[in-house]
C-alpha positions as CSV (number, residue, x, y, z in Angstrom):
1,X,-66.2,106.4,-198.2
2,X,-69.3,105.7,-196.0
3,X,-68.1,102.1,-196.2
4,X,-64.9,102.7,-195.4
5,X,-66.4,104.4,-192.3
6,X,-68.6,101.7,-191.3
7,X,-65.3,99.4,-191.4
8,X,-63.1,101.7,-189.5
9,X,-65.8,102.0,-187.0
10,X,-66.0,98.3,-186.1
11,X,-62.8,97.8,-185.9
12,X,-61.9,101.4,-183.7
13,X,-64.8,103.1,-183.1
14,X,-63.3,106.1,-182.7
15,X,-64.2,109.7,-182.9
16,X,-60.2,110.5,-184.5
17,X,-61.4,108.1,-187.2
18,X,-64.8,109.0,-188.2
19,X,-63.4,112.7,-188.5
20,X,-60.1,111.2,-190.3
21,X,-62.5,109.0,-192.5
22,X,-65.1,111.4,-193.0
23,X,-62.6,114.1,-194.0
């Protein structure tokens, strides 16, 4: 999952995600 976080975040770093990708 943290990878998946690492890629959201460069590609929309934004707080909705993290949570969304975190959760």
């Amino acid at each position: 999952m943290k990878k998946s976080l690492g890629a959201v975040t460069h590609a929309m770093p934004t707080p909705v995600w993290l949570v969304g990708t975190y959760d």
